[in-house]
RORO-355991 format. One line per 10 residues: number of its first residue (from 0); their letters; for each residue x, y, z of N, C-alpha, C. Coordinates in nm, 4 decimals, padded with zeros to 6 digits. Each point is the difference from the previous one (the first is absolute). Example, Ala and Ser with C-alpha at 12.3 -4.5 7.8 and 13.67 -1.06 7.14 Angstrom:
<sites>
0> AS> 01.3190:-00.5690:00.7800:-00.0890:00.1190:00.0000:00.0900:00.1200:00.0000 ~ -00.0350:00.1050:-00.0720:00.0820:00.1190:00.0060:-00.0770:00.1090:00.0730
</sites>
This chain:
<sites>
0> XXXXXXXXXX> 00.0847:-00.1171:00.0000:-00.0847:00.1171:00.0000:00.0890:00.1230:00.0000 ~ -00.0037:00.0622:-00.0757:00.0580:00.1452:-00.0157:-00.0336:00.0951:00.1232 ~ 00.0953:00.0886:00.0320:-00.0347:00.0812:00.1498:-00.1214:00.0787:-00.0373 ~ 00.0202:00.0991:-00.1049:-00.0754:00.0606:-00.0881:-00.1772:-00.0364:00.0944 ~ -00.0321:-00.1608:-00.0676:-00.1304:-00.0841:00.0411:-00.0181:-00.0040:00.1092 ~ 00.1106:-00.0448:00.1218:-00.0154:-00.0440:00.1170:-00.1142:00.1086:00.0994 ~ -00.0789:-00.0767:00.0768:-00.0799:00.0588:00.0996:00.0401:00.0195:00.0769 ~ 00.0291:00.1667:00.0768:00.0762:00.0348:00.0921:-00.1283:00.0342:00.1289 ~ 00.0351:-00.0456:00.1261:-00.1161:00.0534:00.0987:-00.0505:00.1289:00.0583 ~ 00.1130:00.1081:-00.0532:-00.0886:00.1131:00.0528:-00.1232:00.0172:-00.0641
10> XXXXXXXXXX> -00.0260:-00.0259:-00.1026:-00.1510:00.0298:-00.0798:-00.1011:-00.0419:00.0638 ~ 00.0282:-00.1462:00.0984:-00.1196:-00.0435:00.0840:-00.0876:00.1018:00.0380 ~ -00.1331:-00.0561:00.0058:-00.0609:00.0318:00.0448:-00.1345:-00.0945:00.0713 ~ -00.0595:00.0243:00.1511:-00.0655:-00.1066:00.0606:-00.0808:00.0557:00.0187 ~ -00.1168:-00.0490:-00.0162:-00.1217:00.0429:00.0376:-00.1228:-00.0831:00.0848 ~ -00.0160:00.0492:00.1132:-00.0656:-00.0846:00.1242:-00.1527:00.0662:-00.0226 ~ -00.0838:-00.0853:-00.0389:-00.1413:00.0476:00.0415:-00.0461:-00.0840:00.1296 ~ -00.0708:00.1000:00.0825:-00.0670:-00.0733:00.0974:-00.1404:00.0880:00.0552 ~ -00.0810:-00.0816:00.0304:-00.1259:00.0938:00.0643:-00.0446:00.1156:-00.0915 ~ -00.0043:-00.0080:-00.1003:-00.0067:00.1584:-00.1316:00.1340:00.1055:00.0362
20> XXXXXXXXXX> 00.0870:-00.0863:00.0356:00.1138:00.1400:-00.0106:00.0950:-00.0753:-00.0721 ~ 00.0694:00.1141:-00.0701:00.1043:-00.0693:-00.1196:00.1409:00.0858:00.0585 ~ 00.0997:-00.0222:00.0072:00.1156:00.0137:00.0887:00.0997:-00.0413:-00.0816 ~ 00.0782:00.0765:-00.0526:00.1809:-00.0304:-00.0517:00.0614:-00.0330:00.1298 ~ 00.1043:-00.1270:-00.0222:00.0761:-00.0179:00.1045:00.1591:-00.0186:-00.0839 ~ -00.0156:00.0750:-00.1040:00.1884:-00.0040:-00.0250:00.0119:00.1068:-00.0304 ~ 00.1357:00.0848:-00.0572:00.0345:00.1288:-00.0077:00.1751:-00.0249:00.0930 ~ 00.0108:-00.0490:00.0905:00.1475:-00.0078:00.0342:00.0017:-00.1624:00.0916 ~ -00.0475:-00.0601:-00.0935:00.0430:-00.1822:00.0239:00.1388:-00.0398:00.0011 ~ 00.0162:-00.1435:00.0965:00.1274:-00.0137:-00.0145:-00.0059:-00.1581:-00.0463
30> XXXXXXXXXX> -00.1300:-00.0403:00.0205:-00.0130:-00.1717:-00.0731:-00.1409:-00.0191:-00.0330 ~ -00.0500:-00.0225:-00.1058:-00.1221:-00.0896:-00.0096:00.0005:-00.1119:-00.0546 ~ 00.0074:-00.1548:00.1013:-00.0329:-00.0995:-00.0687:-00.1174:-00.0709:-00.0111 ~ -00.0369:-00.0571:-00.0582:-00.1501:-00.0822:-00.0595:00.0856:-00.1466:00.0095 ~ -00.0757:-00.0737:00.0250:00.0188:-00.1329:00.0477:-00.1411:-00.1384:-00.0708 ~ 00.0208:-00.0232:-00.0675:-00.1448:-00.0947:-00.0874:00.0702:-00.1119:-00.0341 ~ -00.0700:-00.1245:00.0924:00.0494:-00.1122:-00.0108:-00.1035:-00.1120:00.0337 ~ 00.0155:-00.0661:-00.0345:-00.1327:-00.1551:-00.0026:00.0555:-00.0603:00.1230 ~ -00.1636:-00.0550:00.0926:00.0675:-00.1133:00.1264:00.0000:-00.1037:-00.1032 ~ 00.0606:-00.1117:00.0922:-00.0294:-00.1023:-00.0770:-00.0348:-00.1441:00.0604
40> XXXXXXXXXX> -00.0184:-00.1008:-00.0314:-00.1043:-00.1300:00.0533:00.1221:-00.1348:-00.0457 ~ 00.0352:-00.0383:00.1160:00.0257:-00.1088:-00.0587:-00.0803:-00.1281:-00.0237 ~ 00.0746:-00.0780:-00.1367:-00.1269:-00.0515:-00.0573:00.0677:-00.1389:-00.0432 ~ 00.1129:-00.0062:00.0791:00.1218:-00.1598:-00.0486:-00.0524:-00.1336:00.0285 ~ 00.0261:-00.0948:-00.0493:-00.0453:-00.0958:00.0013:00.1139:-00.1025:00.0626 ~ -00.0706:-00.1395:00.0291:00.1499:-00.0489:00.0337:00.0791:-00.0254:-00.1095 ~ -00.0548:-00.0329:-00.1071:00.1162:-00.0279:-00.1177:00.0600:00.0927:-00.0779 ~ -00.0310:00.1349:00.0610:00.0642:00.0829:-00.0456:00.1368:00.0395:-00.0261 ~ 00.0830:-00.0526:00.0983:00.1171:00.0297:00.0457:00.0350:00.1072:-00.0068 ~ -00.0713:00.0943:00.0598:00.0470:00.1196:00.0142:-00.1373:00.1168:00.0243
50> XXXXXXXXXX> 00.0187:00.1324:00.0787:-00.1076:00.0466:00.0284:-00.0635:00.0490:-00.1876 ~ -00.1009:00.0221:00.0322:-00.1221:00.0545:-00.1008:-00.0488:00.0784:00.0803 ~ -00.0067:00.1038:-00.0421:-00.1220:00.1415:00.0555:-00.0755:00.0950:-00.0968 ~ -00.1039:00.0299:00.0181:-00.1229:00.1009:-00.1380:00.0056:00.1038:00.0760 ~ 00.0101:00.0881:-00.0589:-00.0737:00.1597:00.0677:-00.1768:-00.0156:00.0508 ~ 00.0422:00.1010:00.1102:-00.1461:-00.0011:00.0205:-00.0768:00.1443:00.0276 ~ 00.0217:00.0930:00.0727:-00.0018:00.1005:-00.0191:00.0632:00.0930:00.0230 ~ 00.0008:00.1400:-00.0458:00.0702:00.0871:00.0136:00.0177:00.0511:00.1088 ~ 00.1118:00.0876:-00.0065:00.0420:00.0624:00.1154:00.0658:00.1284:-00.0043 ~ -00.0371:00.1302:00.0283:00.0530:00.1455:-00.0468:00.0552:00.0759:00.0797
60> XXXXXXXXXX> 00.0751:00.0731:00.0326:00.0754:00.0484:00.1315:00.0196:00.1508:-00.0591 ~ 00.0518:00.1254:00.0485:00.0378:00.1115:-00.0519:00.1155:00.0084:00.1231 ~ 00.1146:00.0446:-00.0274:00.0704:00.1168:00.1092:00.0398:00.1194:-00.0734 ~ -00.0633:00.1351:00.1053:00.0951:00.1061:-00.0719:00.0415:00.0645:00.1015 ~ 00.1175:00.0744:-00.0401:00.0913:00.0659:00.1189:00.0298:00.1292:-00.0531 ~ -00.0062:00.0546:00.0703:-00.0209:00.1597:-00.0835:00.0666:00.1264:00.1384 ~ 00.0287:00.1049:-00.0078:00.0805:00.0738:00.0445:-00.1377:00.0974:00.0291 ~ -00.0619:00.0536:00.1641:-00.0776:00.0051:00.0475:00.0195:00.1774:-00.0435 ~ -00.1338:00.0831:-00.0290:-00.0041:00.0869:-00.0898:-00.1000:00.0681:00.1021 ~ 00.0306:00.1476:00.0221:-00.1206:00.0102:00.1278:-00.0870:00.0524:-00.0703
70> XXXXXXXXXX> -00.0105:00.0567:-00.1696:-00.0720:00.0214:-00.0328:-00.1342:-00.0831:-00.0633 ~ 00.0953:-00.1459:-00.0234:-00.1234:-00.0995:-00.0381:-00.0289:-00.0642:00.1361 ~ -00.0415:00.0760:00.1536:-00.0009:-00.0250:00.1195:-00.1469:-00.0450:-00.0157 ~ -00.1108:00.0599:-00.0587:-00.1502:-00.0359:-00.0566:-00.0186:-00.1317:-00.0294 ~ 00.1321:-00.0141:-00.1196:-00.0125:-00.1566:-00.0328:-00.0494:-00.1190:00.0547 ~ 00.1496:00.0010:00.0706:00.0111:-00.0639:00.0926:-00.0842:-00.0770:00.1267 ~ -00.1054:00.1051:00.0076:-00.0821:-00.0336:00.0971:-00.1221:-00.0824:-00.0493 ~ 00.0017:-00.0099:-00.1621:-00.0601:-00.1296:-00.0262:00.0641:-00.1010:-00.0471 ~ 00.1131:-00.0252:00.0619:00.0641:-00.1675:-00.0032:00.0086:-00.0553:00.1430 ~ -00.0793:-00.0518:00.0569:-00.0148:-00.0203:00.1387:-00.0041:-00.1737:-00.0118
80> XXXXXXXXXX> 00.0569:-00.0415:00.0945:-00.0204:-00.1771:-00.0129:-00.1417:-00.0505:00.0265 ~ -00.0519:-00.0818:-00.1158:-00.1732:-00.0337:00.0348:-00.0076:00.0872:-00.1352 ~ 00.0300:00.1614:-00.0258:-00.0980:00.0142:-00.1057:-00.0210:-00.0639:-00.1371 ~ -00.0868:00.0405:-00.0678:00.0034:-00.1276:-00.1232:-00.0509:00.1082:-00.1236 ~ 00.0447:-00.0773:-00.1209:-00.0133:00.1098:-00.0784:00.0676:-00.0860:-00.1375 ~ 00.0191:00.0858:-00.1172:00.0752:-00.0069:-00.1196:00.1544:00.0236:-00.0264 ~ 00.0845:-00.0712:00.0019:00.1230:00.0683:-00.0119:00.0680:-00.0304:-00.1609 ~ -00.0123:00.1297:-00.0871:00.0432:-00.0069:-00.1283:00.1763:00.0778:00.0244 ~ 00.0402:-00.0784:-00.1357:00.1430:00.0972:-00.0179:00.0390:-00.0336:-00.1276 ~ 00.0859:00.1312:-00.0126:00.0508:00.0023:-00.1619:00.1185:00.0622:-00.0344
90> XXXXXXXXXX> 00.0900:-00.1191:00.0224:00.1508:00.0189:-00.0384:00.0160:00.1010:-00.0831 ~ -00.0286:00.0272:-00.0960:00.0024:00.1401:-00.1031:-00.0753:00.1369:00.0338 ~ -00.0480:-00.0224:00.1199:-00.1345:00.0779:00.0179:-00.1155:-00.0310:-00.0535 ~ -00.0963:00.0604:00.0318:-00.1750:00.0232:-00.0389:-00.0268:00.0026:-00.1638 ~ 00.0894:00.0494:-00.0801:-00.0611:00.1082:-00.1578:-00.0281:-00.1512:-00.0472 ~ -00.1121:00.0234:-00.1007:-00.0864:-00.1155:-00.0516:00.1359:-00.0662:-00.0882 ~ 00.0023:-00.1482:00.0193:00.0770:-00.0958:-00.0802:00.0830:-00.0370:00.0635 ~ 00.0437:00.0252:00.0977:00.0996:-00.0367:00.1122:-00.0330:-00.1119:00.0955 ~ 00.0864:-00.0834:00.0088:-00.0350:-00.1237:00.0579:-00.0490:00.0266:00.1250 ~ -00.0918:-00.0551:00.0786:-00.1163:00.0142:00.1045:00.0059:-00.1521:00.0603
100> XXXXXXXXXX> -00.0026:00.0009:00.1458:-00.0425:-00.1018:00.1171:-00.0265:00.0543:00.0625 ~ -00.0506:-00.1386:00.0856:-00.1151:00.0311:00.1585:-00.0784:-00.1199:-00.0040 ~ -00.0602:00.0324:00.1610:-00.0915:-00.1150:00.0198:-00.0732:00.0603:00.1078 ~ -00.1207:-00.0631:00.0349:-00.0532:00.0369:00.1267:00.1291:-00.0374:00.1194 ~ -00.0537:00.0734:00.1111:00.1592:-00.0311:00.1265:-00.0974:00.0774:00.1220 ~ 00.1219:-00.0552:00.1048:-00.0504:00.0870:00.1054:00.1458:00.0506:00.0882 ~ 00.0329:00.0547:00.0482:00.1166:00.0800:00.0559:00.0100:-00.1369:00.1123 ~ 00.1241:-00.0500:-00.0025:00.0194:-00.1337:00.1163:00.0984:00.0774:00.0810 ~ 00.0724:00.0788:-00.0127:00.0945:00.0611:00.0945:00.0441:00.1630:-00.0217 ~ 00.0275:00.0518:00.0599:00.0603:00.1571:00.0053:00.0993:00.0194:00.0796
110> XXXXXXXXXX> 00.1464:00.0587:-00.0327:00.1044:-00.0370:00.0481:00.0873:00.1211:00.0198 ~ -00.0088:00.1376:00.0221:00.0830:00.1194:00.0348:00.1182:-00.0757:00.0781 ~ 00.1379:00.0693:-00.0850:00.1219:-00.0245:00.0536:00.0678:00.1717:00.0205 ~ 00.0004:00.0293:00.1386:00.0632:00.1120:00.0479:00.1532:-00.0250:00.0094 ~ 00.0948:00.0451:-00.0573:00.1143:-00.0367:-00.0041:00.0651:00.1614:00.0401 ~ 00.0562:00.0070:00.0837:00.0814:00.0717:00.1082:00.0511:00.1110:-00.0785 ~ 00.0931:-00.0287:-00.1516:00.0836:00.1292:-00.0727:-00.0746:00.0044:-00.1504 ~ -00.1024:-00.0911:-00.0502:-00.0681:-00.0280:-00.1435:-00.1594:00.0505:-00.0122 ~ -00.0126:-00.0442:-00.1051:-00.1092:00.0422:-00.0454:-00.0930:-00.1464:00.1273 ~ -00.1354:00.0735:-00.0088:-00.1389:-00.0721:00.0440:-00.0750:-00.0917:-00.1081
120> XXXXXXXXXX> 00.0484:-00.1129:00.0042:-00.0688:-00.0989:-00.1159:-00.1518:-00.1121:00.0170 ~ -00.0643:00.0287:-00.0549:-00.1417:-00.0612:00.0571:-00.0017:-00.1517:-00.1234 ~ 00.0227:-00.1407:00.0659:-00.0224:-00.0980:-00.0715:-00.1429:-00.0173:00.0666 ~ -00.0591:-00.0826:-00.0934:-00.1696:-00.0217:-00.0194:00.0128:-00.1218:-00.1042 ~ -00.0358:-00.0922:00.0996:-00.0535:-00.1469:-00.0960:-00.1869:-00.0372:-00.0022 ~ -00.0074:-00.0025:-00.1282:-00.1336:-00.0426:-00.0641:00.0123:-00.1873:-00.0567 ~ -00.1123:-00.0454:00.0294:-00.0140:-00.1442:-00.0282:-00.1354:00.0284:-00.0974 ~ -00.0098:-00.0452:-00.1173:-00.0769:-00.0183:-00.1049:-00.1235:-00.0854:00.0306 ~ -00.0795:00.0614:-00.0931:-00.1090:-00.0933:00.1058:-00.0657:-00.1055:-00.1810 ~ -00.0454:-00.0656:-00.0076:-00.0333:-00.0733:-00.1384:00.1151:-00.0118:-00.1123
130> XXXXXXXXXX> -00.0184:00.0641:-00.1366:00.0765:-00.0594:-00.0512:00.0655:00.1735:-00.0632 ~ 00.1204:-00.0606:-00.0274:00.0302:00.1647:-00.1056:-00.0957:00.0354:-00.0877 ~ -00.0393:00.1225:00.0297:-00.1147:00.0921:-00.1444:00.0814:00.0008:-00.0907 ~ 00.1375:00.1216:00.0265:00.1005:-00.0096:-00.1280:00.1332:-00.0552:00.0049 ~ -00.0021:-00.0097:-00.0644:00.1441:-00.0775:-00.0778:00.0824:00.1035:-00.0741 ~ 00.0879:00.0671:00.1196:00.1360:00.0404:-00.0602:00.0524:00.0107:-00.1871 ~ 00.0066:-00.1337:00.0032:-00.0073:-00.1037:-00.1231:-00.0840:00.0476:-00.1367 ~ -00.1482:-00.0137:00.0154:-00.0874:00.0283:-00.0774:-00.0989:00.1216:00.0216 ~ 00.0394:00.0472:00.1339:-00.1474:00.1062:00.0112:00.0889:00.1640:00.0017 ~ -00.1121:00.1302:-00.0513:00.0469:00.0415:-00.0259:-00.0887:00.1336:00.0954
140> X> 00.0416:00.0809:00.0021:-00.0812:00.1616:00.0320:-00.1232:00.0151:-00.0990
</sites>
């Protein structure tokens, strides 16, 4: 892949709906990972010689870590653990044609790290709730 092509992460952009409020939560991020992976069943037999396993269902995770902004201080106050909501994002940003994910989720943790001489960094983990809406991959703005 040419650098030129490559997807660089400041363009991110995340977008948390919850309760009718729509909330940016990037602008000075320091990680967002997405996590989509199948459980799986084992399904071996004895003559198998060896395990066999099928997917069975999905499983969606979000972490983002972001550099705590007192002006997106509003934000913030709707990512609370328990709330539940939409969490979309778009590596390129929002503008129509740009690759798009998300899934339903609900905020599983909230994590402020006060560090003594640094910046104030707020990690926030979301667990997906059903299956991915979009696909990185195929879905678009």
């Amino acid at each position: 892949m040419a650098v030129a092509d490559r997807i660089v992460g400041d363009a991110l952009q995340i977008v948390w709906q919850t309760g009718g409020t729509v909330v940016r939560l990037d602008g000075d991020q320091t990680t967002f990972d997405v996590t989509w992976n199948s459980q799986s069943a084992d399904v071996t037999a004895a003559t198998d010689g060896g395990v066999e396993e099928k997917p069975t269902i999905e499983e969606i995770s979000y972490s983002l870590s972001s550099f705590y902004d007192s002006a997106q201080g509003t934000a913030w106050v709707n990512v609370v653990p328990g709330a539940q909501g939409t969490l979309l994002f778009g590596p390129q940003g929002t503008t129509a044609s740009n690759p798009k994910g998300g899934s339903r989720a609900f905020v599983s943790a909230k994590s402020p790290s006060i560090p003594f001489n640094d910046g104030v960094v707020q990690s926030v983990e979301f667990r997906g709730q059903g299956t991915m809406l979009f696909d990185i991959d195929t879905a678009t703005w």
